[in-house]
N, C-alpha and C positions, 0 to 999 in steps of 0.2 A: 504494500500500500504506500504511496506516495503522500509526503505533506499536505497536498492540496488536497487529495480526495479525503485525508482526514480532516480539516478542514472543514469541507463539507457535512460529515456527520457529528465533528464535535458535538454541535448542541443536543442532539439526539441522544449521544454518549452519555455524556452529563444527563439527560432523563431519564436512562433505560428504556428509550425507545425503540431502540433497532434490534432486528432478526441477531438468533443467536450468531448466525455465522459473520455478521457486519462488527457486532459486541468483541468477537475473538479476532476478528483480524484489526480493528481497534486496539485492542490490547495487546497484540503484537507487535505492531508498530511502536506503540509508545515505550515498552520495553527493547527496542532496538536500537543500537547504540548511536544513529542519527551518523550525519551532522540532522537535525531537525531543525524546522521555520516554527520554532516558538509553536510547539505544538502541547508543550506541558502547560505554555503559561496560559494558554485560550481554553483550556480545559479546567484549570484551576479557576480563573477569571467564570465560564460556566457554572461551575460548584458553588464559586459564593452566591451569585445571583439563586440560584433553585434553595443555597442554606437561608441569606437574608428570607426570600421573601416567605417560606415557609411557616416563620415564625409569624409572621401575620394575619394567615391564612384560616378561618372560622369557618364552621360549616353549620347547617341547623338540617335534620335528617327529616327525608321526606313523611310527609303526614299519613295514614295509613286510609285515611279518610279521601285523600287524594288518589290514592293508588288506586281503591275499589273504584272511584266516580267513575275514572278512566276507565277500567276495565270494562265497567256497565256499561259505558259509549256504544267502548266498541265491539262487544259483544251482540248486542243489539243489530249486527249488520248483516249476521250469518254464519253458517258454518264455516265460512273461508278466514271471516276476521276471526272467529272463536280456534280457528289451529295457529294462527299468528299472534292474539292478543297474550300480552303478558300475564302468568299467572300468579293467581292470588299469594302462592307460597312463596314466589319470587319477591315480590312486593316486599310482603314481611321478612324476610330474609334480606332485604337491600340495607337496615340499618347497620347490618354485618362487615357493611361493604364500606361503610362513609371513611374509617379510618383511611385507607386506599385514596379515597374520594379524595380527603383532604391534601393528603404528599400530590395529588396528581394535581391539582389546582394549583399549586404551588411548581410544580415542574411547570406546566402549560403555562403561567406566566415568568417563568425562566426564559423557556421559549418565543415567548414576543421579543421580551427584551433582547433574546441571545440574536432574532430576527431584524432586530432593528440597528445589530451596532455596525460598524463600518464595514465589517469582514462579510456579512451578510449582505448587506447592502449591494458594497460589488458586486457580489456574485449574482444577484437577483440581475444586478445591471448587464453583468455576460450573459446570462441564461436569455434574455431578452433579445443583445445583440444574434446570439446565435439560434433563436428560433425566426430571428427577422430574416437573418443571410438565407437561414434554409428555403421559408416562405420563397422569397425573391430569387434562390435559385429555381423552386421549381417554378415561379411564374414564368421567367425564362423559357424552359423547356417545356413547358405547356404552349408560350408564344408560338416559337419553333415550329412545332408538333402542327398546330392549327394555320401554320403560312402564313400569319400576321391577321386573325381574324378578327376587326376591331371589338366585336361583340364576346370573342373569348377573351382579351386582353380585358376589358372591362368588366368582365365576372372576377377575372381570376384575383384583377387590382381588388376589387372590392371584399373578395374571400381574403387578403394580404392584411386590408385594414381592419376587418373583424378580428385574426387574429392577434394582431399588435393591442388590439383595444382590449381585448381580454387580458393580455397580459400588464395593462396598465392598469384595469380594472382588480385584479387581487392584488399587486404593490399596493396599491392605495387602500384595501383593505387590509392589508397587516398596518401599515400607516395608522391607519383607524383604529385597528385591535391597541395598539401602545399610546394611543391618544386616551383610549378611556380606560388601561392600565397606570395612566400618569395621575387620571383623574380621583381628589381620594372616596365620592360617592357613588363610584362604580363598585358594584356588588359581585364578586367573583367567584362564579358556584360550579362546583365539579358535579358533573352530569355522570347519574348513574345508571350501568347496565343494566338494561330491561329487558334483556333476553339471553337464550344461551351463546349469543355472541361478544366475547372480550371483548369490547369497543372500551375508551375511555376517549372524553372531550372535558373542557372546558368553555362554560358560555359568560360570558361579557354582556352585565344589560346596566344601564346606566338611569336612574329615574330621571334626570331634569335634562336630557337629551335624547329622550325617550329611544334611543338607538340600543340595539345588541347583536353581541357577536357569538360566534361559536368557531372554534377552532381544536385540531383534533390531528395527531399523527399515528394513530391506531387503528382510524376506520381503511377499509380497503378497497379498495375499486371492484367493481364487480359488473362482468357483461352484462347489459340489457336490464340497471337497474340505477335508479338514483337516489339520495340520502335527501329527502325532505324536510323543514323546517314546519314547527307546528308551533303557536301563540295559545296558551290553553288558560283561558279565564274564570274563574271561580263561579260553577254552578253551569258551564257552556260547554259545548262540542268543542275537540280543538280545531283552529282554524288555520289553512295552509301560508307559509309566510314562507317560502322559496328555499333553495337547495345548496346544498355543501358544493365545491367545486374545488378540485387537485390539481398540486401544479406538481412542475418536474421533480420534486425533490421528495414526492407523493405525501406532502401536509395537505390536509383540506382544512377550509376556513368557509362560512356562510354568514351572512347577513339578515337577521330576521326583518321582514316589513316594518319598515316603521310606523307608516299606516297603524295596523295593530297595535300598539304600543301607546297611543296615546290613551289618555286618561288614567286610572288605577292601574299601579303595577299589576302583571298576569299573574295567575297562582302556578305558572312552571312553562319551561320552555322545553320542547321534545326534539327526537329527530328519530324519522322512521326508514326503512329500506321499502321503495316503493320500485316497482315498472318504470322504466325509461319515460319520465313528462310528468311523472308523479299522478296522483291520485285525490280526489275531493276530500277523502277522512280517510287514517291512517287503516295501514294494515300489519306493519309487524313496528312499534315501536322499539327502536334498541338502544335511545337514552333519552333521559329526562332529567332536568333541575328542579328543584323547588324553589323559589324567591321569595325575598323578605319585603313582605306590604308594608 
C-alpha cells in the first residue's frame, strides 16, 4: 500500500470502518518501516478528533411507544410490508444497541470533520478533476463515433454537465454536514438498526435551520434499489423526504426535505431500502433516530 492510498482510508481507519482486508493492509503499512508522508501523524490527528468529540456525544434511546406506532403503519399495508417491517423484539432489543449508537455518533462526526480538512479536500478536488477528464474523454469519442452529429454533441454536452453538477452537489453537502456540526444547536443522533442488516448512520437535524442531514459509511450499494429518507411526525405516517447518494470513496450522505421540517421538530428521522425511484410508504426500514422536541 502506498502513502496516498492510505491517505485515503485514514479517516475510515481511525473509525473502524473499513472491510477486514483494507483494516490489515492499513496496519501493514503503518508498521513498515517507510520513509512514510506523515502517515502516523494524520492518523493520530484522526484519533483525537473521534476521542474529543466523543466525550460530548449524549444519546436518549428510542421510545418503545414509537417503535410499535411505526410498526402498526406499516403493517397495515400487507403481507409484503409485514415480511419487511421491523419486528417488535427488535425494537425492544434496540436499547441494547444505543451504547454502539453512541461511539458511532461520535466516529461519524470525526468523519465530517476528518472530510473537511485540507487533505480531504484535495482529494475531493482530484476525484472531480478526474471524473470531469473521463466525462470529456468519452464525449470525444462519442463525437467521433457519430461524424460530428450536432444533436449527439448536444446530448452528450449536457449528460457532461449533469455529471459535474452532481459532483458539486454532494461537496457542498458535506460542506453543509460541518456547517451544522460547527453549529452548537445541532442535535447529533446515531441512527439505529432496524433490521437484520448492520447498517450504522448518523443524522444531522438542526431546529432553527430546520435542515438535516444523514451520513453513513456502512450502508452498501445495492443493484436495482435505493436508500430513502423518511420525516416521521408524532401520531403521522412517515413521509418520503428523498434519498442517500455515494460517491467514489462509497460514503453516502442525504438530505432530508426541508419542506418537512418546518414547524415542530419530527418525533424521528428513518431511512428505508426501497426499489430503484423509491416508494410512497416505507417497506423495509433499516435505520431510525429518535429527536429531542
Amino acid at each position: 500500500m502506498k502513502c496516498s492510498e492510505f491517505h485515503e482510508l485514514c479517516a475510515a481507519y481511525a473509525l473502524d470502518a473499513l472491510s477486514e482486508e483494507e483494516r490489515l493492509a492499513c496496519a501493514r503499512h503503518l508498521h513498515d518501516e517507510g520513509p512514510h508522508e506523515d502517515c502516523e501523524l494524520l492518523l493520530a490527528r484522526y484519533e483525537r478528533v473521534v476521542g474529543a468529540l466523543s466525550a460530548g456525544v449524549t444519546s436518549a434511546p428510542v421510545a418503545p411507544a414509537l417503535w410499535r406506532a411505526i410498526a402498526t403503519r406499516i403493517e397495515q399495508r400487507g403481507d409484503e410490508v409485514e415480511r419487511n417491517v421491523v419486528p417488535l423484539d427488535a425494537a425492544r432489543a434496540a436499547p441494547r444497541r444505543w451504547r454502539e449508537g453512541i461511539a458511532w455518533a461520535a466516529a461519524a462526526a470525526a468523519l465530517l470533520g476528518a472530510l473537511w480538512s485540507h487533505q480531504s479536500t484535495q482529494q475531493l478536488v482530484r476525484n472531480t478533476a478526474r471524473e470531469r477528464t473521463r466525462a470529456e474523454q468519452s464525449l470525444a469519442s462519442t463525437n467521433a463515433q457519430l461524424k460530428g452529429t450536432e444533436a449527439a454533441r448536444a446530448e452528450c454536452s449536457a449528460e457532461l454537465q449533469k455529471a459535474v453538477q452532481k459532483l458539486s452537489q454532494r461537496i457542498d453537502l458535506r460542506r453543509d454536514a460541518v456547517s451544522l456540526l460547527e453549529d452548537a444547536a445541532t442535535q447529533i443522533a446515531p441512527m439505529a438498526a432496524a433490521s437484520a442488516r448492520p447498517y450504522k448512520a448518523t443524522a444531522l437535524y438542526n431546529p432553527k435551520t430546520k435542515r438535516a442531514l444523514v451520513i453513513s459509511s456502512s450502508v452498501e450499494q445495492l443493484e436495482g434499489k435505493d436508500y430513502e429518507l423518511w420525516v416521521i411526525a408524532a401520531g403521522e405516517a412517515p413521509r418520503p423526504a428523498g434519498f442517500m447518494h455515494f460517491d467514489a470513496t462509497g460514503v453516502s450522505i442525504g438530505e432530508f426535505d426541508p419542506a418537512l421540517l418546518q414547524g415542530k421538530t419530527p418525533a424521528a428521522l428513518a431511512v428505508s431500502l426501497e426499489p430503484t425511484g423509491g416508494r410512497p410508504t416505507p417497506t423495509e426500514v433499516v435505520l431510525i433516530a429518535k429527536l429531542q422536541g
